[in-house]
C-alpha positions in Angstrom: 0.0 0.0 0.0 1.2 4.0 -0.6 0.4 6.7 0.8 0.8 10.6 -0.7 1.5 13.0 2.2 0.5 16.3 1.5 1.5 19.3 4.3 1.6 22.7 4.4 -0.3 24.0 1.3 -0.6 27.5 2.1 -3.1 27.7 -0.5 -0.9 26.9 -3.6 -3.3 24.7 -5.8 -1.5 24.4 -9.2 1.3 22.8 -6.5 -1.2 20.8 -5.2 -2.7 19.7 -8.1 1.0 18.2 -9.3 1.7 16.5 -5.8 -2.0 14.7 -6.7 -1.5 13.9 -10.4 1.9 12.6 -9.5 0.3 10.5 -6.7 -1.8 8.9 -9.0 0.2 8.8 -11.3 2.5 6.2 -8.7 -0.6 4.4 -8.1 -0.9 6.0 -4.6 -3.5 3.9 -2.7 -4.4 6.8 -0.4 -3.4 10.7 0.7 -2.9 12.1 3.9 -3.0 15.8 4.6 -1.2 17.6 7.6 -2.3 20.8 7.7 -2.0 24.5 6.9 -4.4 23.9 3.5 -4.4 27.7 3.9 -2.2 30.7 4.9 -0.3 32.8 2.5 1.7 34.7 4.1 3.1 37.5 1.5 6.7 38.0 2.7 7.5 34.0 2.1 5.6 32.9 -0.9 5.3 33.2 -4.9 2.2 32.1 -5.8 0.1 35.2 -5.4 -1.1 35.0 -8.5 -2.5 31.4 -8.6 -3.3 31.3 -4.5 -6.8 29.4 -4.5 -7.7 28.3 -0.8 -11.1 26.9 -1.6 -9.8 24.8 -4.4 -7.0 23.6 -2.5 -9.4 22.1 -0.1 -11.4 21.0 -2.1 -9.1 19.1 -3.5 -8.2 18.1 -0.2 -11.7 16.8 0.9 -11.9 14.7 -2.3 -8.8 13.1 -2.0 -7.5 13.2 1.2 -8.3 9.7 3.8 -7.1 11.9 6.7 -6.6 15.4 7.3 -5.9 17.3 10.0 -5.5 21.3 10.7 -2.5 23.7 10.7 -2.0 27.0 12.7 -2.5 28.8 10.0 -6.3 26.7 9.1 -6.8 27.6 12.7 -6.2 31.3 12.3 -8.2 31.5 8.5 -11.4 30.6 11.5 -10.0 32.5 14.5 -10.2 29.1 16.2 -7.9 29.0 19.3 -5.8 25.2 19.5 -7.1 22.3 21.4 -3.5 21.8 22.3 -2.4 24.9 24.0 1.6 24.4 24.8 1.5 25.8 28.4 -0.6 29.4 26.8 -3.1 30.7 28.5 -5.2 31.8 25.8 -8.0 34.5 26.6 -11.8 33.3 25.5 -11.2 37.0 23.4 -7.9 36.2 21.9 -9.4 36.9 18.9 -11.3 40.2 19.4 -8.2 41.8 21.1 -6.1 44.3 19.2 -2.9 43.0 17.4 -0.7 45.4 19.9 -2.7 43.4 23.0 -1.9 40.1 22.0 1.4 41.2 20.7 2.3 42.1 24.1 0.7 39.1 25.6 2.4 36.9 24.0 5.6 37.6 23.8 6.7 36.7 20.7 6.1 32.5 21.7 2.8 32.8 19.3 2.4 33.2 15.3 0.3 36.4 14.9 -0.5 36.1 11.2 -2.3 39.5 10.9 1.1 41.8 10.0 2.4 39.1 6.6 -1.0 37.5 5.7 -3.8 37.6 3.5 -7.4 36.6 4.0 -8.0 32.9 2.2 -11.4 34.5 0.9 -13.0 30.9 2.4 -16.2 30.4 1.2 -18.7 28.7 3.9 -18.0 25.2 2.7 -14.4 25.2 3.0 -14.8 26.7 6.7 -17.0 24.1 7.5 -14.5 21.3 6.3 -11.5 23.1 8.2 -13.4 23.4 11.3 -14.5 20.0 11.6 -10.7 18.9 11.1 -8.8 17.3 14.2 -5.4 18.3 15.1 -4.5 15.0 15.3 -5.9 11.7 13.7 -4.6 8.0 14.1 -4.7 6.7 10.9 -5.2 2.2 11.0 -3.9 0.7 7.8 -2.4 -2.6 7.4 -3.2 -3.4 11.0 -0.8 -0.9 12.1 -1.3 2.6 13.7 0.2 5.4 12.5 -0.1 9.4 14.2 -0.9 12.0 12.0 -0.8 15.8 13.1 1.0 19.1 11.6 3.5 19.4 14.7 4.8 17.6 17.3 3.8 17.9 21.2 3.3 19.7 23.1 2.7 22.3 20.0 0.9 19.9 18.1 -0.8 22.8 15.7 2.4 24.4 14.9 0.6 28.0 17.0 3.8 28.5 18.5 7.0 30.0 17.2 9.5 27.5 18.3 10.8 24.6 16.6 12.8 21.6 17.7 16.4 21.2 17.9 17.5 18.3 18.9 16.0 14.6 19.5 15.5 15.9 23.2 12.8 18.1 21.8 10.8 15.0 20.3 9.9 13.2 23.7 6.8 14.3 24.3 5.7 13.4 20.8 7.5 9.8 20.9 5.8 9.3 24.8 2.2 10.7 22.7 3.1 8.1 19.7 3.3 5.1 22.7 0.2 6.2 24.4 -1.5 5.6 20.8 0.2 2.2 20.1 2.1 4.0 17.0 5.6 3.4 16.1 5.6 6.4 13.1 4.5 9.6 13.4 4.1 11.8 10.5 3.8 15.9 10.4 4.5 19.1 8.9 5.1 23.1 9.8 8.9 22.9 9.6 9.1 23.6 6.2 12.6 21.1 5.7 14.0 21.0 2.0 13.6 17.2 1.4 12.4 15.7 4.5 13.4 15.0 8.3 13.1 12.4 10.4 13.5 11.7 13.9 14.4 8.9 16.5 15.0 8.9 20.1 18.5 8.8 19.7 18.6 11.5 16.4 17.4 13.7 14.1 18.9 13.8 10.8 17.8 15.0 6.9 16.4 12.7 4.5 16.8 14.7 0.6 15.0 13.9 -1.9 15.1 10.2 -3.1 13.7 6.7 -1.6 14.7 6.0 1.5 14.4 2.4 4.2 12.6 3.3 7.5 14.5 1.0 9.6 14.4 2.7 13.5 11.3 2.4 15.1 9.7 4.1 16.4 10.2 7.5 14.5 9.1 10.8 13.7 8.6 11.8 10.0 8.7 15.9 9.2 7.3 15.9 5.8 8.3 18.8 3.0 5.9 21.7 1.9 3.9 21.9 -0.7 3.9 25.5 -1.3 6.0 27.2 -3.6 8.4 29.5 -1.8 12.4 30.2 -1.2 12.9 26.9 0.1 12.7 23.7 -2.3 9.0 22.2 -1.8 7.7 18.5 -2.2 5.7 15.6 -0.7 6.0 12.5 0.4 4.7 8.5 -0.8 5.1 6.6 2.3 5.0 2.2 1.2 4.2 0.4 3.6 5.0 -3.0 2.6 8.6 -2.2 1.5 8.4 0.2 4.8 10.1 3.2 2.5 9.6 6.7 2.1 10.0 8.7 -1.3 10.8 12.7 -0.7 9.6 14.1 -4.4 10.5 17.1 -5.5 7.6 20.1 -7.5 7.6 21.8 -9.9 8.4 25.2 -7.8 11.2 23.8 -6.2 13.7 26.2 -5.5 15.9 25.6 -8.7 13.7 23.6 -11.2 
């Protein structure tokens, strides 16, 4: 069985379209989302021209097995994350002035407002992204896998911190046990190829086919969005236990 995984869209359907075309194209069984179908944030990306939030998950909803929302799906609804990361968010985060919660937080939170631009959302596409989970655990092959666009205890990506080290994995790996998984995938990081994770290291996987060996692990898939940094997604096979990092067409150099 193979699986496409999709992750951070940031509203770049001609991108998306590829990734699915080429899925099919590999005879993907199935496609997994991890988040951020939306937010383009203007200083980062090039797709202005061809941005399209309500195709992209559209797209998403028709192809996609699982899905699950991004911090930037949960900003497009003003939706504060189920997994907060030790933040004390008011019940008026929302309605407060940029400067208040700019203050508040301290610059540990994504604010969105001063780089991004509405996704135009029409009601159908807000009623997909607010039903999404922020983390699923998808069953195939009689094994477990945990899907989610960040890792714990950030698991929506809301914050502004990312991980350095394998020390920074262990709430995730602890979460992955309490779920009977032994691979994780997710998104937000934005790596050129793709990186992955065990308790004992984190290293870079470019792009190519490469064994899964370690158990259990953490798998940091590549964006789909076209920006300065080379974009891609993944086909995970799970009877050969491989993952293939593929390259777009708006990868930085192509």
């Amino acid at each position: 069985m193979k699986i496409a995984i999709f992750s951070d869209i940031h509203e770049d359907y001609p991108r998306l379209a590829e990734a699915s075309k080429l899925a099919e194209k590999k005879k993907c069984d199935q496609c997994f989302c991890l988040g951020d179908i939306t937010g383009y944030s203007a200083p980062y990306y090039t797709h202005f021209e061809t941005r399209d939030a309500n195709s992209c998950v559209e797209l998403v909803k028709s192809k996609c097995a699982y899905s699950v929302s991004g911090n930037h799906d949960l900003f497009a609804l003003r939706k504060i994350p189920e997994f907060k990361a030790g933040f004390d968010y008011p019940e008026t985060w929302y309605s407060l002035d940029f400067s208040v919660r700019q203050k508040l937080s301290q610059g540990l939170l994504w604010l969105y407002e001063d780089e991004e631009l509405s996704p135009l959302l029409d009601q159908t596409s807000k009623k997909y992204l607010n039903d999404l989970p922020e983390y699923q655990i998808a069953t195939l092959n009689d094994q477990d896998f945990l899907l989610s666009h960040f890792i714990l205890p950030d698991i929506s990506g809301s914050q502004r911190s990312f991980p350095i080290d394998s020390d920074d994995y262990v709430q995730h790996f602890e979460f992955m046990e309490e779920n009977n998984c032994m691979i994780a995938f997710c998104g937000h990081a934005h790596p050129e190829g793709a990186l992955i994770a065990t308790s004992r290291k984190v290293k870079t996987l470019i792009f190519g086919v490469h064994s899964l060996k370690e158990r259990p692990q953490i798998i940091i898939a590549p964006p789909i969005a076209s920006s300065r940094r080379t974009n891609g997604f993944m086909i995970f096979d799970i009877g050969e236990m491989t993952i293939e990092v593929i390259p777009l067409s708006g990868a930085r150099g192509k």
